[in-house]
N, C-alpha and C positions, 0 to 999 in steps of 0.2 A: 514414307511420304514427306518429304519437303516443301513447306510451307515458304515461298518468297514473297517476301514485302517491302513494299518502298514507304518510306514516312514520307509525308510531307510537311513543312513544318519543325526544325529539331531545337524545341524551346524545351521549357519545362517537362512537359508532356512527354513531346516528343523524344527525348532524351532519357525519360524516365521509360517509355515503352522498348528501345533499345535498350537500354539496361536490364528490362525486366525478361527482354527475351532473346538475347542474344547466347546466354548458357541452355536454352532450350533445344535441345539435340534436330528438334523437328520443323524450328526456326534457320531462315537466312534471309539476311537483311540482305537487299542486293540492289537498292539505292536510296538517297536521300536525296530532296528540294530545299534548299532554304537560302535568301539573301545573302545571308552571311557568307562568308569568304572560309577557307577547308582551315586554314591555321587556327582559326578561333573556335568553330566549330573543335575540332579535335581538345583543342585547352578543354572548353567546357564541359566537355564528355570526358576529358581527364579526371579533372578534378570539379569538386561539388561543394560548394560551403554546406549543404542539408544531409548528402547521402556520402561524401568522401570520395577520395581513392577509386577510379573505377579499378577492377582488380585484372585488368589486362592490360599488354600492352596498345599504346592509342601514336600515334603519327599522322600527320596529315602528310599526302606526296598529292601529286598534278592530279588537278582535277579531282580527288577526292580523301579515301581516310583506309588506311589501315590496321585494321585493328585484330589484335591478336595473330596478326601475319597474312590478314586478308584484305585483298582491296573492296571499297565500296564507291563506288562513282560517288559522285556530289554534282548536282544542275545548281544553277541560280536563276530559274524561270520565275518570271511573279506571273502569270496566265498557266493554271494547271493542263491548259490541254498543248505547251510548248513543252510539259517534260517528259522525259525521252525514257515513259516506263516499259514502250513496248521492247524500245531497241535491250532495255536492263533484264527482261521478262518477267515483270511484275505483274505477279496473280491478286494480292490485296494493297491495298494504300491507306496508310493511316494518315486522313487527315488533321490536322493538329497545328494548325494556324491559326483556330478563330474567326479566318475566313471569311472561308468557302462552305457555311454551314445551311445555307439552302439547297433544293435538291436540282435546279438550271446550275449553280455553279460547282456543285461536287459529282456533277454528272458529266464534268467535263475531263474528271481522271479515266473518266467508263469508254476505253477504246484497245483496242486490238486484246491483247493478251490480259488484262484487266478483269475480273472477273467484280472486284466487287471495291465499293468504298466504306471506310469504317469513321465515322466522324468521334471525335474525342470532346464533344460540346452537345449541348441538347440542340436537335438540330431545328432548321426556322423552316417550319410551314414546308406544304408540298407532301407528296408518299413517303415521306420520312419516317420508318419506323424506330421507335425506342427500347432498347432491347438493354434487362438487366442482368446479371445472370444469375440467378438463384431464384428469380420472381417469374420471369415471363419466354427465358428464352425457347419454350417448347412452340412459342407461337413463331419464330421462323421460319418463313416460306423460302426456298431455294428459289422458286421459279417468278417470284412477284419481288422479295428483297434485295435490290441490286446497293441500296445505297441506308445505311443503317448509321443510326446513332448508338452510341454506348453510352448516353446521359451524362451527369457530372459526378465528378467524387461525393458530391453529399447523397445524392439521388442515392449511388449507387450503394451507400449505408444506411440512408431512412429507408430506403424498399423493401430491403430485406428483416428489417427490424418491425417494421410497418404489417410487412406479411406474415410474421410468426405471430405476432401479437393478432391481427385480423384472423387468420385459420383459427387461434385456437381460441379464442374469447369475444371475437365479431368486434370491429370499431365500428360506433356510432359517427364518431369526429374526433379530428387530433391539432394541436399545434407544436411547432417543433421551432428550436432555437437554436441555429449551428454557431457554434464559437468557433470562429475559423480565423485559422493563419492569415496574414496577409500576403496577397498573390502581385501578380505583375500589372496587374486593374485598378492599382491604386497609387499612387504619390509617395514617395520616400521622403522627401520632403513637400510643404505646399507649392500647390502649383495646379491650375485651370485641369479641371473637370467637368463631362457634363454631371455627376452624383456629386453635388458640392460636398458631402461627407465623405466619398472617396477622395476629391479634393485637397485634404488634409494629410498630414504626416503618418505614412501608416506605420512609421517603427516607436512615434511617439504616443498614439492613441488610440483608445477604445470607439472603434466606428460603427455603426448599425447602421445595417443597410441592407439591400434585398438580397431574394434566393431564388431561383424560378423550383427548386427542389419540389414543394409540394405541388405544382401543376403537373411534373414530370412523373412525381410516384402515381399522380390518376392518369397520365398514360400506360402505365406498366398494370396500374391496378384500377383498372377502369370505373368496376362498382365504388371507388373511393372519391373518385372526380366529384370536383368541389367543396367533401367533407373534411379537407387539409388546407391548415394554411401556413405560412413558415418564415421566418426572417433570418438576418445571420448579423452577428455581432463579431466584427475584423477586430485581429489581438494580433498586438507588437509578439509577434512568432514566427520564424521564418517557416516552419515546416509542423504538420500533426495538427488535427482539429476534432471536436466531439459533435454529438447531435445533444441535443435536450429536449425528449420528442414526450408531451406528456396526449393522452389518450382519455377520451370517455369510452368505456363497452358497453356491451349490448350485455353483460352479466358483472355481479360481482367478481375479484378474484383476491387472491395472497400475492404476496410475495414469494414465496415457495412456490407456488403455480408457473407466474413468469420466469423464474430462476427456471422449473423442469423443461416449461415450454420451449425455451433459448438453448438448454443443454443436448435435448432431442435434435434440436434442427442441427447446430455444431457439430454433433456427432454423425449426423444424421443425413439429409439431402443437400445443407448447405454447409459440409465440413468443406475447408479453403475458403470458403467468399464471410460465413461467418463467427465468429471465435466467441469464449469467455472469460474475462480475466476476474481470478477472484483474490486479486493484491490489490495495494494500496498505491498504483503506480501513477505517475503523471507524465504530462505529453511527451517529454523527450524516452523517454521507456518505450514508445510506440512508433519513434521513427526507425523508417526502414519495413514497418510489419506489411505484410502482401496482403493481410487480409480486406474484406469492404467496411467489415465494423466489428468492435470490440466491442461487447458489452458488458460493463463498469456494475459487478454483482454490487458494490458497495453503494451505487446508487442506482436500485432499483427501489421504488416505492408504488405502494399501492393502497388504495383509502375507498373502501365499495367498490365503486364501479369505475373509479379514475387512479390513473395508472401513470407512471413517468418510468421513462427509461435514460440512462446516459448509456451513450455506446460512441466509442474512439477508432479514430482512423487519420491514417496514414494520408491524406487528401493527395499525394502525389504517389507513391510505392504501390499504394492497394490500388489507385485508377490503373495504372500503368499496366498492372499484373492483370484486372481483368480486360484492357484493349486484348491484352496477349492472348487469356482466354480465351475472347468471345471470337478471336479472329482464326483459332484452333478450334471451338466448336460449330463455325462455320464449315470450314473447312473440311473436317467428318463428315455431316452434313450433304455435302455433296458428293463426297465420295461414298 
């Protein structure tokens, strides 16, 4: 079975979901939407300052991109429902704009040959479900999900860090701190924001500023809704970010306990989405990794019943990897 998707959007994201699934035997990308014009589009999917070298050959010709020997149209519609996924025959869509994150406007990909939309953002209000994989994807419905989020890169590594610890020790309440790269939502240098702290130079400074990450985990993990809360502190990094998620439980534990609890799940029902590194590594050691989160044996701590974990990820490689997934176990799914 042959999975075709159209991205829409081929920014960061988008760009990284194409990379991540284009050597996937049971993937074809078989269109793309974005402003941008095919020659630069192609450069950027070339080459990467974060991820390098794409490892195939990349060209842009009329109208769209060839890559590895294949063509792929290119539109430049800004109204999703002017591109031309039916004529391409597009069964899913990776939205990946930042958008079109309500469900009136990503419901305007949802026509002929279209089966479903995958947003690459938490999505805003509306039947919008949040789906992560390792926490909650059992609750997809084929016949009610037309239009799904796949949350954010942080979500999608406090969830599952979140759930191991909650099955096996109960959280009472947790707060989490993501030390995160700086994205394309902030200022290279100063210059007018509505976040006056985004505002600022993000390759010169330490910024603190929000995360919607913890309302997103009480989507996925409902009995947790409003026992989390969570900030993110932006670092002069272009790529790789960690969680610093610490926990009250509902019992005492060790440290040996959380180390078994994370090694069972890794090996276990969430081997791929999540790992354990027991080096002394730091963030550039983690770019490229596919997984949703690392977690950092060297900083797990536990004192009674209050708990901290640091767990690493890839904020752009690991999201990208599981768009691909969730759009593969979709796709099962209905078949």
């Amino acid at each position: 079975m042959t999975i075709r998707i159209g991205i829409n959007g081929f920014g960061r994201i988008g760009r990284g979901v194409f990379r991540a699934g284009f050597k996937r035997k049971d993937i074809e990308f078989v269109g793309i939407n974005d402003i941008t014009n095919s020659k630069t589009l192609a450069h950027l999917l070339k080459y990467d300052s974060a991820h390098g070298r794409f490892p195939y050959s990349v060209k842009a010709v009329d109208d769209g991109l060839e890559v590895d020997g294949k063509y792929i149209p290119v539109s430049a519609e800004r109204d999703p429902a002017n591109i031309p996924w039916n004529e391409w025959e597009v069964d899913y869509v990776i939205e990946s704009t930042g958008l079109f994150r309500t469900y009136d406007l990503a419901s305007k990909h949802l026509s002929g040959n279209v089966k479903r939309v995958l947003i690459s953002a938490p999505g805003k209000g509306g039947p919008i479900k949040t789906f992560v994989l390792g926490v909650n994807e059992h609750l997809f419905n084929p016949e009610e999900d037309k239009i799904v989020s796949n949350a954010s890169c942080t979500t999608n590594c406090y969830a599952p860090v979140t759930k191991v610890i909650d099955d096996n020790f109960g959280v009472e309440s947790g707060f989490m701190t993501t030390v995160h790269s700086y994205t394309s939502d902030q200022r290279i240098l100063d210059a007018p924001h509505g976040d006056l702290r985004r505002a600022r130079s993000a390759a010169m400074n330490i910024v603190p500023t929000s995360t919607g990450a913890a309302i997103a985990v009480g989507k996925v993990l409902p009995h947790l809704e409003g026992k989390l809360d969570a900030m993110s502190i932006r670092v002069p990094s272009p790529n790789v970010s960690l969680i610093d998620a610490v926990y009250t439980l509902k019992k005492e534990v060790t440290k040996e306990e959380i180390f078994s609890a994370f090694k069972e799940a890794a090996n276990g029902k969430m081997k791929g989405i999540l790992a354990i590194s027991e080096e002394p590594l730091v963030s550039i050691d983690y770019n490229g990794d596919p997984h949703s989160a690392i977690v950092d044996f060297g900083y797990i701590f536990a004192m009674g019943n209050q708990v901290k974990v640091v767990a690493w990820y890839d904020n752009e490689t690991g999201y990208s990897n599981r768009m691909i997934d969730l759009v593969e176990f979709i796709a099962k799914k209905e078949n």
